[in-house]
Structure formats: C-alpha cells, structure tokens
Biopython code that builds the backbone (N, CA, C, O; Angstrom):
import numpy as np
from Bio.PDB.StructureBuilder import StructureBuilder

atoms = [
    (1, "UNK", "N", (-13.261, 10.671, 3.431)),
    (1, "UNK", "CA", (-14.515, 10.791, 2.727)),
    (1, "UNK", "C", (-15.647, 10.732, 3.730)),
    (1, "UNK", "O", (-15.642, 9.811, 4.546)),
    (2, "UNK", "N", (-16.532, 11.554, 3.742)),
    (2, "UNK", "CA", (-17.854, 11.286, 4.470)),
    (2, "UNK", "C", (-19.124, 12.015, 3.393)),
    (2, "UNK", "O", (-19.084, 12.895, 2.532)),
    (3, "UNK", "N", (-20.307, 11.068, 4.001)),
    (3, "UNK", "CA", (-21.083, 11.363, 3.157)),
    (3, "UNK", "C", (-22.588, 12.374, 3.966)),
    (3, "UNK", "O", (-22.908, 12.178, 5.138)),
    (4, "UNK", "N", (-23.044, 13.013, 3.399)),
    (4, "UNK", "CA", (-23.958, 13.953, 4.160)),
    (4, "UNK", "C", (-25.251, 13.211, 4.534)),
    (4, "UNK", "O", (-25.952, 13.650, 5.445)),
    (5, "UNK", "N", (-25.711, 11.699, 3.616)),
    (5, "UNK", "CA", (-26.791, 11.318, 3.907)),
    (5, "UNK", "C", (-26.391, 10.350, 5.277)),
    (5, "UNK", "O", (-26.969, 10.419, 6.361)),
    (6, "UNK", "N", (-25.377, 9.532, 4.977)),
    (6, "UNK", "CA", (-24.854, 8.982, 6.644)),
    (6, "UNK", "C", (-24.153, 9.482, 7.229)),
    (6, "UNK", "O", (-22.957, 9.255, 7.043)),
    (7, "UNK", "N", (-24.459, 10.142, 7.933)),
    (7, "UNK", "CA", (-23.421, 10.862, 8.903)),
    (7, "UNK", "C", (-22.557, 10.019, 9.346)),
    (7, "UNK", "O", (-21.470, 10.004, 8.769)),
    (8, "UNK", "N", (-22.778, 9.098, 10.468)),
    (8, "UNK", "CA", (-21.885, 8.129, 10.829)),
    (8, "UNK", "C", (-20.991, 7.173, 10.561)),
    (8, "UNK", "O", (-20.569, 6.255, 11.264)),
    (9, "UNK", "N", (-20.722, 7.530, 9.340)),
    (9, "UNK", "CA", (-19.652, 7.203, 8.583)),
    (9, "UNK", "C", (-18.641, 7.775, 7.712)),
    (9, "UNK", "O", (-19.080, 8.344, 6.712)),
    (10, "UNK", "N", (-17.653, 7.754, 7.839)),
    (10, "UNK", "CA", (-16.784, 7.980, 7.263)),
    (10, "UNK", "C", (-15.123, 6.841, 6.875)),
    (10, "UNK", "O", (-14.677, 5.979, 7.632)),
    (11, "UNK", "N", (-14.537, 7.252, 5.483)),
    (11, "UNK", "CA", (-13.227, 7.031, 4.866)),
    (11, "UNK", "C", (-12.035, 7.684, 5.290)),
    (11, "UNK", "O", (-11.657, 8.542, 4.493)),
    (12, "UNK", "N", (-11.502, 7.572, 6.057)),
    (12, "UNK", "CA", (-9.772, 8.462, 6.409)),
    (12, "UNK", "C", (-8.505, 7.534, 5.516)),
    (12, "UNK", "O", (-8.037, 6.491, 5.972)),
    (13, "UNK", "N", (-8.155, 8.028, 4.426)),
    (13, "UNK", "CA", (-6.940, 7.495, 4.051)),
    (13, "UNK", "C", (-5.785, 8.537, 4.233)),
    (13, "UNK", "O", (-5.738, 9.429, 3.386)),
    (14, "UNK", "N", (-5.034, 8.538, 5.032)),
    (14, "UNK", "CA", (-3.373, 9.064, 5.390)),
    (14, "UNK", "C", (-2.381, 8.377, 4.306)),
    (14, "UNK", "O", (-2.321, 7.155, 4.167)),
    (15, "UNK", "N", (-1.739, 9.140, 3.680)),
    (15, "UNK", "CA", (-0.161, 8.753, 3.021)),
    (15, "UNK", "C", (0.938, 9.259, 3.145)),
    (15, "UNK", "O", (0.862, 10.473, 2.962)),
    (16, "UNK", "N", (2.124, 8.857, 3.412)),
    (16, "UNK", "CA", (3.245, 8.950, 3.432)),
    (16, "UNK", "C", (4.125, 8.438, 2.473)),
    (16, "UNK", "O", (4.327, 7.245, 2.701)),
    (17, "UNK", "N", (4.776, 8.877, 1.426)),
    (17, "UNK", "CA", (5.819, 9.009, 0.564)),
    (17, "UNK", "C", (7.437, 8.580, 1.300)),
    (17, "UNK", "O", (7.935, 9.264, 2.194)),
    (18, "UNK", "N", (7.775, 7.944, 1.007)),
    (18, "UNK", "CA", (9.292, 7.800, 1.876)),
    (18, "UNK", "C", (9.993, 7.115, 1.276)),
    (18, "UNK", "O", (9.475, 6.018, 1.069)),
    (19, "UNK", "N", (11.472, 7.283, 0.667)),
    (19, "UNK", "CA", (12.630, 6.989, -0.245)),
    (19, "UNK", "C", (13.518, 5.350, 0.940)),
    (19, "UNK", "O", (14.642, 5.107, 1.377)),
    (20, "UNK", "N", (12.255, 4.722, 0.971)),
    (20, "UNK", "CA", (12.824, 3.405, 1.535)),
    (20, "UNK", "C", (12.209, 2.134, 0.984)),
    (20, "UNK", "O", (11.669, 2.236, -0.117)),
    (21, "UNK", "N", (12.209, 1.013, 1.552)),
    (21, "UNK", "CA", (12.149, -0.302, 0.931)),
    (21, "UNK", "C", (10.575, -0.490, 1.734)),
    (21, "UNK", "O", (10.039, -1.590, 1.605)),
    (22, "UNK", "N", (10.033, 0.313, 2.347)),
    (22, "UNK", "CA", (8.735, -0.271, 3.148)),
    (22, "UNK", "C", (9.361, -0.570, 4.517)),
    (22, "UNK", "O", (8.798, -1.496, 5.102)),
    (23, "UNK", "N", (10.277, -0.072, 5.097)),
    (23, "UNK", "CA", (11.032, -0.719, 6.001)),
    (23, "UNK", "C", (10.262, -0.241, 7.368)),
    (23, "UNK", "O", (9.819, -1.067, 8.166)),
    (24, "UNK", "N", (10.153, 1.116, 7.551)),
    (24, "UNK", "CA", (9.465, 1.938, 8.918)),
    (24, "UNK", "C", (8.077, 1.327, 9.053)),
    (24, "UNK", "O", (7.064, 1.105, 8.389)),
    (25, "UNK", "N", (8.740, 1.125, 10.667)),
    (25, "UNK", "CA", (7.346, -0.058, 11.001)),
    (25, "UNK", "C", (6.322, 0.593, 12.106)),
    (25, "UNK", "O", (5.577, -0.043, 12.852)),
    (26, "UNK", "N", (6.494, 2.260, 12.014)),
    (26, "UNK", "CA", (5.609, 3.045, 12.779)),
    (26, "UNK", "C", (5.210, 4.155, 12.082)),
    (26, "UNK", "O", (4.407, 4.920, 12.617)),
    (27, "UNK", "N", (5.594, 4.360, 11.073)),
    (27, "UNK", "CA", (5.455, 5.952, 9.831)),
    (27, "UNK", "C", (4.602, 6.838, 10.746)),
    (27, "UNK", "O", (4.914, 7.873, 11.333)),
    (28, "UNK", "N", (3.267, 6.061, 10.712)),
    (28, "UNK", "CA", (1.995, 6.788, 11.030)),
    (28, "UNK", "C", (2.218, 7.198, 12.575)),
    (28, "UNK", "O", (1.526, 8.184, 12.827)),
    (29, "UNK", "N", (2.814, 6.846, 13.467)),
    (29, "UNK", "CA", (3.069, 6.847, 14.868)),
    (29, "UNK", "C", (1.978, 6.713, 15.713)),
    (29, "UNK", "O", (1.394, 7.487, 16.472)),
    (30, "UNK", "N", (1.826, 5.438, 15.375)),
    (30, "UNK", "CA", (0.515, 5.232, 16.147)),
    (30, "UNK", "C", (0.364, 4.728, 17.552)),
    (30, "UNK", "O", (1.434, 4.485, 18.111)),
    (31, "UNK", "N", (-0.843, 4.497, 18.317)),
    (31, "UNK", "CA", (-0.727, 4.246, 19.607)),
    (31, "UNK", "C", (-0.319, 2.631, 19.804)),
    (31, "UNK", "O", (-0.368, 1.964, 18.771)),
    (32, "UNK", "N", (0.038, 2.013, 20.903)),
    (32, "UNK", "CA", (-0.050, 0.381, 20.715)),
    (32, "UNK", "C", (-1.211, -0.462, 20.140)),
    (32, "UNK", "O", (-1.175, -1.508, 19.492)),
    (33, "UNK", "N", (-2.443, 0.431, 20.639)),
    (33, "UNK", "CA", (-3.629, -0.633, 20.643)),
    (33, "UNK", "C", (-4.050, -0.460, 19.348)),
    (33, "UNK", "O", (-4.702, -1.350, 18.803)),
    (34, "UNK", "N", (-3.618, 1.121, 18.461)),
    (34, "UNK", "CA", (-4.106, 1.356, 17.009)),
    (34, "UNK", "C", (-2.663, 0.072, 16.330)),
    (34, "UNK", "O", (-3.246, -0.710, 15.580)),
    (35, "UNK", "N", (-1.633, -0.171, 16.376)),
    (35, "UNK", "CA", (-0.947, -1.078, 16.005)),
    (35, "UNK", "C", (-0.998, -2.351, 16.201)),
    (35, "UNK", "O", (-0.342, -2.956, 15.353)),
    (36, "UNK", "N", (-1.600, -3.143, 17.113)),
    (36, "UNK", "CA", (-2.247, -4.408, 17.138)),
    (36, "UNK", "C", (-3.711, -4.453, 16.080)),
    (36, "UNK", "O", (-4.032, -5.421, 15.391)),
    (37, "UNK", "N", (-4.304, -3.411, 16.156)),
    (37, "UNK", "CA", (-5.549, -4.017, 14.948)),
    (37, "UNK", "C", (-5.191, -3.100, 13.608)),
    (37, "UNK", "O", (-6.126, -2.713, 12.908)),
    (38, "UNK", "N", (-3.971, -2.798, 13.303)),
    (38, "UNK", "CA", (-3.868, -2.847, 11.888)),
    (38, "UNK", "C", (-3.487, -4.262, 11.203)),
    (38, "UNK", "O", (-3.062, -5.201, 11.876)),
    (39, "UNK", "N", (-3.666, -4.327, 9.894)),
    (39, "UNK", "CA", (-3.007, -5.355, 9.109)),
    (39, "UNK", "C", (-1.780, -4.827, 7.942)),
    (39, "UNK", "O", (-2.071, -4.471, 6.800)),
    (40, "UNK", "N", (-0.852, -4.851, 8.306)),
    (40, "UNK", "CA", (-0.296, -4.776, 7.026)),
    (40, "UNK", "C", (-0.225, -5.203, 5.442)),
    (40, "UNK", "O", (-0.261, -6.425, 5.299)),
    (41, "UNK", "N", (-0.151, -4.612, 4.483)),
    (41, "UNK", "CA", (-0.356, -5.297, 3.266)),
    (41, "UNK", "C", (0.427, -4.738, 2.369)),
    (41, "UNK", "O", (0.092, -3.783, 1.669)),
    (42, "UNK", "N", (2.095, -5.602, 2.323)),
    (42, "UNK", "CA", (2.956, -5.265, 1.356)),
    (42, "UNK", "C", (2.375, -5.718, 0.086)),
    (42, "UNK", "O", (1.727, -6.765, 0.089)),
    (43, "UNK", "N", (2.530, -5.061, -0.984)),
    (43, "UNK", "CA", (2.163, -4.980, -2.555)),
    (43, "UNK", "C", (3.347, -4.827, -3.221)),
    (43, "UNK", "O", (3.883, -3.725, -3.345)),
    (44, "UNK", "N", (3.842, -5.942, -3.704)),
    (44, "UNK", "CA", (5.551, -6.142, -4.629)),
    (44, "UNK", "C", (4.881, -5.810, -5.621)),
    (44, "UNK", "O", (3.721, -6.176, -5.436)),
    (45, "UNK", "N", (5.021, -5.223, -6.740)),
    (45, "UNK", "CA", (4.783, -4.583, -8.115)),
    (45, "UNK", "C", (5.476, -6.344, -8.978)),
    (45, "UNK", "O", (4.914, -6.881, -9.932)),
    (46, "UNK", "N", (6.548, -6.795, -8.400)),
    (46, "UNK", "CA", (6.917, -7.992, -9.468)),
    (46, "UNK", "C", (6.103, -9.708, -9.045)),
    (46, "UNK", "O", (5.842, -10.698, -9.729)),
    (47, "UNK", "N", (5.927, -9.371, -7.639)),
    (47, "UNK", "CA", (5.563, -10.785, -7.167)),
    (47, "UNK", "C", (4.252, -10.754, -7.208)),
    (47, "UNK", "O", (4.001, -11.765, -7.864)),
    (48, "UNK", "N", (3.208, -10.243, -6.931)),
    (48, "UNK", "CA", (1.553, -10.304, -6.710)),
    (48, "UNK", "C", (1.287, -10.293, -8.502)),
    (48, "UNK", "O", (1.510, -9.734, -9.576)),
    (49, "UNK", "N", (0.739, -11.217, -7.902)),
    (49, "UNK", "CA", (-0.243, -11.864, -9.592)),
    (49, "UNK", "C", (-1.405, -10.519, -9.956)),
    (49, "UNK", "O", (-1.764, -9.485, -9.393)),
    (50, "UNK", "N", (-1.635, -11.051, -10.899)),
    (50, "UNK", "CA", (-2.352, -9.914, -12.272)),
    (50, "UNK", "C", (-3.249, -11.118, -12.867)),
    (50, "UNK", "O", (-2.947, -12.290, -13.094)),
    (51, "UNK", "N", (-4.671, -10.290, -13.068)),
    (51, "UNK", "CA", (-5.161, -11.244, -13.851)),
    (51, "UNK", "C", (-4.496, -11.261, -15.734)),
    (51, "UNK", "O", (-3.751, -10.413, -16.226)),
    (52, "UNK", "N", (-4.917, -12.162, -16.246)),
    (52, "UNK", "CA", (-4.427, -11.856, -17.821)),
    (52, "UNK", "C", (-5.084, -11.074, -18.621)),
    (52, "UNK", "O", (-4.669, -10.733, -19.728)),
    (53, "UNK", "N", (-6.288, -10.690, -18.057)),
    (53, "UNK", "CA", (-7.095, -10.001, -19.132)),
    (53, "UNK", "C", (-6.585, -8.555, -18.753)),
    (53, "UNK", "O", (-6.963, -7.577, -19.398)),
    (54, "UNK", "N", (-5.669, -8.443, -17.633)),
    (54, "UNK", "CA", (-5.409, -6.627, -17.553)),
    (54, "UNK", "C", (-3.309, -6.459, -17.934)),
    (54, "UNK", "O", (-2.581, -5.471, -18.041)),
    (55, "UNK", "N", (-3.055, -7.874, -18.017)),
    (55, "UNK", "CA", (-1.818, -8.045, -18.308)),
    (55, "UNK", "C", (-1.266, -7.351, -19.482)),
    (55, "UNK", "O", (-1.661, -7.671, -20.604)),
    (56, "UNK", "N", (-0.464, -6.510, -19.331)),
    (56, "UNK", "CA", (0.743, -5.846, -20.678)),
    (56, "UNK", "C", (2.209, -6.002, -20.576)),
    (56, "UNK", "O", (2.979, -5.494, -19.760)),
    (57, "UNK", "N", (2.408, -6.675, -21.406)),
    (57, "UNK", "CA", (3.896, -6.751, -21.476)),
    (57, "UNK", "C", (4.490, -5.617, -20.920)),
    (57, "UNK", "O", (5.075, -5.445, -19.850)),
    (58, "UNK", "N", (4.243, -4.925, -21.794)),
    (58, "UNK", "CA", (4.603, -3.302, -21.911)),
    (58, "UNK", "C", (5.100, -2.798, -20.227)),
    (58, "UNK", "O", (6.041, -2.049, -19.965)),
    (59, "UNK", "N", (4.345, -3.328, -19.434)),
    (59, "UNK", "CA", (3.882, -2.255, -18.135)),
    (59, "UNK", "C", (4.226, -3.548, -17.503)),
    (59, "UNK", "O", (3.681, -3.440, -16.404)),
    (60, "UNK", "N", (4.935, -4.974, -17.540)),
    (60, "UNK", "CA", (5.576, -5.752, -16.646)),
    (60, "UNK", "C", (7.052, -5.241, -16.026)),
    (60, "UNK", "O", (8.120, -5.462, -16.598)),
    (61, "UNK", "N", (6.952, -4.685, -15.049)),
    (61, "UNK", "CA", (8.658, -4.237, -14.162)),
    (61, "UNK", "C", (9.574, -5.564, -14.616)),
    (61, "UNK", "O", (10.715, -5.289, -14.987)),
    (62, "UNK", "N", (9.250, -6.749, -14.621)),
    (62, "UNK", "CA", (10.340, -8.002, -15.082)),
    (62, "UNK", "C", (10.858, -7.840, -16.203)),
    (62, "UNK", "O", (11.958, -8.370, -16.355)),
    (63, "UNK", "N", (10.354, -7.179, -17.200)),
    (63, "UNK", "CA", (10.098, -6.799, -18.835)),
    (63, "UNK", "C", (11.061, -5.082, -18.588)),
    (63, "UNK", "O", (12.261, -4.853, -18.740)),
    (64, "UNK", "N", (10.231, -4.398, -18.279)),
    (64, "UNK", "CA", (10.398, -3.221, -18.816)),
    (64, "UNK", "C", (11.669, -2.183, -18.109)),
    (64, "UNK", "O", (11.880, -2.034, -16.905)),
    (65, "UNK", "N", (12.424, -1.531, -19.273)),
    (65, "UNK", "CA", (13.890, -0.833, -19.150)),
    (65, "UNK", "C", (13.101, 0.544, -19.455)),
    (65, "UNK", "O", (12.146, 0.866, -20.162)),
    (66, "UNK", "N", (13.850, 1.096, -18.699)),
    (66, "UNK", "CA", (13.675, 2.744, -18.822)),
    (66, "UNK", "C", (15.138, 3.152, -19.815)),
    (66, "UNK", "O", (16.251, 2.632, -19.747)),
    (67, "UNK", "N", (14.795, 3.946, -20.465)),
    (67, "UNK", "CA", (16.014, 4.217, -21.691)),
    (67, "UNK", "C", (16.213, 5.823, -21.069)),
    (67, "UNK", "O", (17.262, 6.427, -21.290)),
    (68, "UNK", "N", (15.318, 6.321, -20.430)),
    (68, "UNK", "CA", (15.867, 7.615, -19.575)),
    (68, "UNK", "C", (16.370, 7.120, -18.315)),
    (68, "UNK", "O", (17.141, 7.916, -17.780)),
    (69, "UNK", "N", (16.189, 6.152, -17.739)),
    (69, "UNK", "CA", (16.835, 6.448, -16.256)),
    (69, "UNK", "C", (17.993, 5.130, -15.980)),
    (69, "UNK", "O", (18.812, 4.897, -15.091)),
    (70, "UNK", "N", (17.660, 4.576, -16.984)),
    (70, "UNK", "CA", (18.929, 2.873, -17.482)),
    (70, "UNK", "C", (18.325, 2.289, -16.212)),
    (70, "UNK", "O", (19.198, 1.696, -15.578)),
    (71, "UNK", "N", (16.983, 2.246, -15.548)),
    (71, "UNK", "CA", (16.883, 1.654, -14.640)),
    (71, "UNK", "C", (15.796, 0.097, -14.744)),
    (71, "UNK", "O", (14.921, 0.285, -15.589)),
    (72, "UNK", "N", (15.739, -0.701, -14.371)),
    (72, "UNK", "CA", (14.951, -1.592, -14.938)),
    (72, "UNK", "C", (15.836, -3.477, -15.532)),
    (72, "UNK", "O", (17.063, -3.506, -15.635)),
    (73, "UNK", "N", (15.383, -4.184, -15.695)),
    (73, "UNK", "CA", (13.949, -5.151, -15.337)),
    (73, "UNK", "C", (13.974, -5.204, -14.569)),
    (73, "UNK", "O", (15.159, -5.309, -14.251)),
    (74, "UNK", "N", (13.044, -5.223, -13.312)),
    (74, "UNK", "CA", (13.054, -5.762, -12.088)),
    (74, "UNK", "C", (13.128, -7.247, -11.382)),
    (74, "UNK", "O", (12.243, -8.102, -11.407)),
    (75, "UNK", "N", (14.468, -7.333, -10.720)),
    (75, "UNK", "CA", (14.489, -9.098, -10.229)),
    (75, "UNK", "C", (13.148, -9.501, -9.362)),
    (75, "UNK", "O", (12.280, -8.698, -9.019)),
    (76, "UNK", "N", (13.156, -10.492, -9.164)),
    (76, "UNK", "CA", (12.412, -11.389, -8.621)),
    (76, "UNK", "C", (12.501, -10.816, -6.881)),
    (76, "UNK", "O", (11.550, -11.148, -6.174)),
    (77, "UNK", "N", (13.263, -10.249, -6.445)),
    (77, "UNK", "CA", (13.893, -10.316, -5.331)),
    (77, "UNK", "C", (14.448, -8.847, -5.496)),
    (77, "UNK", "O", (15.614, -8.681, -5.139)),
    (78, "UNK", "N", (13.792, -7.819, -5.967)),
    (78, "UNK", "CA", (14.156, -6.239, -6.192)),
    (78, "UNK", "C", (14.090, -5.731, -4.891)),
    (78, "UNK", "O", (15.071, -5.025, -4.656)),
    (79, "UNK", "N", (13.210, -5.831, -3.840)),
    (79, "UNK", "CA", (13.161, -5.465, -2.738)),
    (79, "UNK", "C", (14.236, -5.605, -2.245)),
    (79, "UNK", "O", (14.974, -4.655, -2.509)),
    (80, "UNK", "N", (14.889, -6.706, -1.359)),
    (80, "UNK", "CA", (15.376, -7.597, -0.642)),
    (80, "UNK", "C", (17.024, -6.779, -1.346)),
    (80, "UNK", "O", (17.988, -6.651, -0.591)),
    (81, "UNK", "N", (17.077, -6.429, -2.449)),
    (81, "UNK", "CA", (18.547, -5.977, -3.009)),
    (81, "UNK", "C", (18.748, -4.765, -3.679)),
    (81, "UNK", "O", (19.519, -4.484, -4.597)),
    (82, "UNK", "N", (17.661, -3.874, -2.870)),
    (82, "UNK", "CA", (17.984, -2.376, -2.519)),
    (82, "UNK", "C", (18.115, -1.886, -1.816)),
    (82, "UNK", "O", (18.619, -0.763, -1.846)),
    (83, "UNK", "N", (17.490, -2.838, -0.194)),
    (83, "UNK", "CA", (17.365, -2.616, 1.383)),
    (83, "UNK", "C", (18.698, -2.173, 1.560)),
    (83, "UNK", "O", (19.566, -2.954, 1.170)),
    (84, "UNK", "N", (19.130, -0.903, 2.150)),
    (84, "UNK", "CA", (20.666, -0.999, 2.965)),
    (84, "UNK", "C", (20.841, -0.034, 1.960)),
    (84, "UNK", "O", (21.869, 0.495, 2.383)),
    (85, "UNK", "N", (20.414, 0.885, 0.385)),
    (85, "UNK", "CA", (21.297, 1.213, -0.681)),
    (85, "UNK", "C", (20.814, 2.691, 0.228)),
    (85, "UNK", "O", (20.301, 2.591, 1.342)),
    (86, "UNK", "N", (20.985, 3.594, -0.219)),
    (86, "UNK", "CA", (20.683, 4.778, 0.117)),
    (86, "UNK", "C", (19.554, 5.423, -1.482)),
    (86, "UNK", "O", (19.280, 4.912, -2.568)),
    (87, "UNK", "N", (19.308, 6.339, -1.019)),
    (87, "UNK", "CA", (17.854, 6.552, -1.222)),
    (87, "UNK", "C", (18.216, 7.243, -3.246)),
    (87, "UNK", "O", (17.438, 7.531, -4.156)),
    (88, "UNK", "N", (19.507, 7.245, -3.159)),
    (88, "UNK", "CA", (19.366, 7.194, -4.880)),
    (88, "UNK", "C", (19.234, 6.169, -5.804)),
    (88, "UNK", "O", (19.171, 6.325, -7.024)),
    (89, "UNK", "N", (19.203, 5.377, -5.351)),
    (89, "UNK", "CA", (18.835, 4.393, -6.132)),
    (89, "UNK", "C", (17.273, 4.409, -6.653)),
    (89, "UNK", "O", (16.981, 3.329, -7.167)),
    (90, "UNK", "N", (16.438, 5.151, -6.651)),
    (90, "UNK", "CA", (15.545, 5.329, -6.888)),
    (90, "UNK", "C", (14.046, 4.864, -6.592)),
    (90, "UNK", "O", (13.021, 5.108, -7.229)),
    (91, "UNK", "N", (14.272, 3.980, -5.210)),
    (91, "UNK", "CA", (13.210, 3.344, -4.411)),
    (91, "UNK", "C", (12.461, 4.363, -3.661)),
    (91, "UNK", "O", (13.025, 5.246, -3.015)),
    (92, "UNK", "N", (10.928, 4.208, -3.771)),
    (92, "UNK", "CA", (9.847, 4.610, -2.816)),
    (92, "UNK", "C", (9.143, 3.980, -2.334)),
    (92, "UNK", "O", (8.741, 3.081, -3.072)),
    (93, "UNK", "N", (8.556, 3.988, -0.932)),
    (93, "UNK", "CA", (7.616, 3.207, -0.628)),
    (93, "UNK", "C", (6.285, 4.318, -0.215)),
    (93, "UNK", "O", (6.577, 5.119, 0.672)),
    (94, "UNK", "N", (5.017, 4.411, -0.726)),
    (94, "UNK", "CA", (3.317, 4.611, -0.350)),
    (94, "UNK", "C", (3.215, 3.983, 0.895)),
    (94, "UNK", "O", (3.212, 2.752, 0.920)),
    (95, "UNK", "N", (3.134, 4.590, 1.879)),
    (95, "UNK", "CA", (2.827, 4.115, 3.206)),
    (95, "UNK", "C", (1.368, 4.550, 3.175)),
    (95, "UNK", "O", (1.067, 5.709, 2.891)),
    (96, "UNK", "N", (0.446, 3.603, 3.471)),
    (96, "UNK", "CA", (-1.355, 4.005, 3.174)),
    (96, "UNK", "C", (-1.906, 3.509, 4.819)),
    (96, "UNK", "O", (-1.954, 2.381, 5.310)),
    (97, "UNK", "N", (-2.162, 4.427, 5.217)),
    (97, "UNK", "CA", (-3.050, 4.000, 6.465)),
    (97, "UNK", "C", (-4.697, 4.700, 6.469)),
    (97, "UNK", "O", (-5.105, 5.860, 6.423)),
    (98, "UNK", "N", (-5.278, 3.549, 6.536)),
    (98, "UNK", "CA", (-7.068, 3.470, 6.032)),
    (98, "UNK", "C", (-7.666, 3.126, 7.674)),
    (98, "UNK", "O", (-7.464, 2.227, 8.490)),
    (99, "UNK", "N", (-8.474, 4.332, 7.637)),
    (99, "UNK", "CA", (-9.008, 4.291, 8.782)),
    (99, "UNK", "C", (-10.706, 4.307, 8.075)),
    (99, "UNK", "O", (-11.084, 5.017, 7.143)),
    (100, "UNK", "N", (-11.611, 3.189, 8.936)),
    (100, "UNK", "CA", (-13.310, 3.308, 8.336)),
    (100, "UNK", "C", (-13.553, 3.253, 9.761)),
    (100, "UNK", "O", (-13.165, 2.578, 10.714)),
    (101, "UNK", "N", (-14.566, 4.494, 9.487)),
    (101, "UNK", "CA", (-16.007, 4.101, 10.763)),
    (101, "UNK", "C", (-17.193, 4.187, 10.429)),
    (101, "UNK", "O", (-17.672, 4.739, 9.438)),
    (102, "UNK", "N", (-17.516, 3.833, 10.965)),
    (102, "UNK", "CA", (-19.241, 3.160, 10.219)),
    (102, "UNK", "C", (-20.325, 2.826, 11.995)),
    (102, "UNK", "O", (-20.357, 1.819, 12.702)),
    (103, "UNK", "N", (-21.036, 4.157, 12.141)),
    (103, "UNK", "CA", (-21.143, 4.151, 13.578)),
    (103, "UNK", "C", (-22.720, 3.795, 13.821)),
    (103, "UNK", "O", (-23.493, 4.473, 14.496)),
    (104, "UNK", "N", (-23.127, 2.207, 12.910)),
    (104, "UNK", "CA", (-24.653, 2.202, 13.385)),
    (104, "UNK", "C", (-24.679, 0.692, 13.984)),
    (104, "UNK", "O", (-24.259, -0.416, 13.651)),
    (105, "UNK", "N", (-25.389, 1.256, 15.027)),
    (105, "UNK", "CA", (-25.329, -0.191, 15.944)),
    (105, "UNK", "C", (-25.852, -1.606, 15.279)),
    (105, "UNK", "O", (-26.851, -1.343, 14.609)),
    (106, "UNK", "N", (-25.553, -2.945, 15.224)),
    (106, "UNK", "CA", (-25.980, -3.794, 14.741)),
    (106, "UNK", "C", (-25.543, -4.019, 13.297)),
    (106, "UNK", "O", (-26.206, -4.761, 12.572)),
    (107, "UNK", "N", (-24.448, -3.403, 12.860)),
    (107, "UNK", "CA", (-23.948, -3.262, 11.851)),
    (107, "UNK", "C", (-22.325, -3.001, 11.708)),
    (107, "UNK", "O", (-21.413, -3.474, 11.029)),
    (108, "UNK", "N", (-22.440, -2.189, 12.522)),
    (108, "UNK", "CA", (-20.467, -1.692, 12.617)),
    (108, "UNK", "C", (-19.500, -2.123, 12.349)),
    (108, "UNK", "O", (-18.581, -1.639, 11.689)),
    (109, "UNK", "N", (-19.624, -3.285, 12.937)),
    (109, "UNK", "CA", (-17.852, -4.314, 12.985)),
    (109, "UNK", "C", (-18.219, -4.745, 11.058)),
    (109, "UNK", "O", (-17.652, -4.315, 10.053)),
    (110, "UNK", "N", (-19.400, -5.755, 11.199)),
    (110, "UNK", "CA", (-19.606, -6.253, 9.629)),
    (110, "UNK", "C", (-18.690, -5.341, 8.405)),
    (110, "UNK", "O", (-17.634, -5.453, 7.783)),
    (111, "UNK", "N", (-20.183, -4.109, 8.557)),
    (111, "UNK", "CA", (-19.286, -3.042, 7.338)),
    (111, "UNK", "C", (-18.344, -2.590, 7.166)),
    (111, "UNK", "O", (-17.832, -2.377, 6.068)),
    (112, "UNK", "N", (-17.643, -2.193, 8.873)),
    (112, "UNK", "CA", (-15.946, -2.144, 8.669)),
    (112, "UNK", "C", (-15.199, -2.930, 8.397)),
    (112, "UNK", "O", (-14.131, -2.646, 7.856)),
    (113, "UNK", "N", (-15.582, -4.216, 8.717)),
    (113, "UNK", "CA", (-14.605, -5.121, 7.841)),
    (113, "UNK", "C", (-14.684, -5.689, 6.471)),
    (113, "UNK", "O", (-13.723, -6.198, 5.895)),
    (114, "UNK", "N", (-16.051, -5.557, 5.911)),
    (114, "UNK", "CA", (-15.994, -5.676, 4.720)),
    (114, "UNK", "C", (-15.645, -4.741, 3.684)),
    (114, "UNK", "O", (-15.556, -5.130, 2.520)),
    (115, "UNK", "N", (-15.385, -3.232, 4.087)),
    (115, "UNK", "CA", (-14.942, -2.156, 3.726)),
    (115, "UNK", "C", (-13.306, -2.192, 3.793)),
    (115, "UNK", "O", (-12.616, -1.772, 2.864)),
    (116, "UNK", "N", (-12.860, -2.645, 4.789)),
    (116, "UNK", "CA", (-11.193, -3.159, 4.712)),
    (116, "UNK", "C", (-10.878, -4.291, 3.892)),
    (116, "UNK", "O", (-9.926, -4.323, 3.112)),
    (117, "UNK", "N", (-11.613, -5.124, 4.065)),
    (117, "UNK", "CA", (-11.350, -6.133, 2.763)),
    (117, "UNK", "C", (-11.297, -6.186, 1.417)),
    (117, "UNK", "O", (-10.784, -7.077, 0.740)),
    (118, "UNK", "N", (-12.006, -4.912, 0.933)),
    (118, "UNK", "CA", (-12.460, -4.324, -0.666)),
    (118, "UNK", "C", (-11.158, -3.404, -0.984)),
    (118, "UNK", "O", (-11.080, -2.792, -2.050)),
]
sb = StructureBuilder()
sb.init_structure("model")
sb.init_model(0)
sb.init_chain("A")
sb.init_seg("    ")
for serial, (resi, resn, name, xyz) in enumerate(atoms, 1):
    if name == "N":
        sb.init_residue(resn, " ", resi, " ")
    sb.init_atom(name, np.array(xyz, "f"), 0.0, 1.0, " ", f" {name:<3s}", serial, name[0])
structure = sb.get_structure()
C-alpha cells in the first residue's frame, strides 16, 4: 500500500500459502540481518483467546465438525499432531511477511513500530 499524499511511506504485505504446520523457518528467504529484526507471530485458531462479545459457538474449531469433510473438533494440541502427517490431511499454514516504511526523519522508528504492533 502507498499513499500519494505521503510519499515516504509505504505497506508491503507478502503471502505464502503452504500445506504445512507453520514449520519453514525461511519461506520468505530472507537475508540474515532481515531475519534477526523480524518477529514471528504464530496464531493457533484453538489456543489464542477471543473476546466474548465476538464469540460463536458455531465458528469454535473445539466445537465445530464438518459433515462434508468428517474433519473436525479441533484438539487442544491440533498442531503438534499433524506435524510429520503429509499434506492430506488437510493442514495450511498463511505465511505473512509485513514490511512498513515510514521515511520521515524524527519519526520513523516510532511509526514503524507502532504500525507493527496494530
């Protein structure tokens, strides 16, 4: 994303699709020094909390069976006991790499990191 009134800034989000557990720990193939200042941020669909006011039974993976694919509830520990299966089992992992620059002096580091934090 970039915008025409600030030039010096811009949004780069890269994705990668891949029939694994989150396991590839270079997808993006990045340089060393771009791999020391990333952060990783695994997102379990069963373990990371939800507030209650956006909570549905309906749409809980612990809860919910697929009657087309017989696949479903999801354990506690779904990750951890698909690692090793091969890729029919029906696992994907969103590999998201977010790149911000924000190029005005006296400001830079701040907005990029409060822009990674959001």
């Amino acid at each position: 994303y970039t915008c025409p009134f600030v030039e010096k800034f811009s949004i780069d989000i890269e994705t990668y699709y891949k029939p694994d557990c989150g396991d590839q720990s270079n997808v993006f193939n990045l340089m060393s020094a771009e791999k020391r200042q990333r952060i990783v941020d695994v997102i379990d669909i069963v373990r990371d909390a939800i507030s209650q006011t956006e909570y549905k039974p309906e749409e809980d993976p612990r809860l919910y069976r697929s009657m087309r694919t017989s696949r479903g509830p999801l354990s506690e520990n779904w990750i951890e006991s698909r690692r090793g299966q091969d890729s029919a089992v029906g696992v994907m992992c969103a590999y998201k790499l977010c790149k911000v620059e924000f190029r005005y002096w006296g400001m830079q580091s701040k907005i990029e990191q409060f822009i990674h934090d959001v």
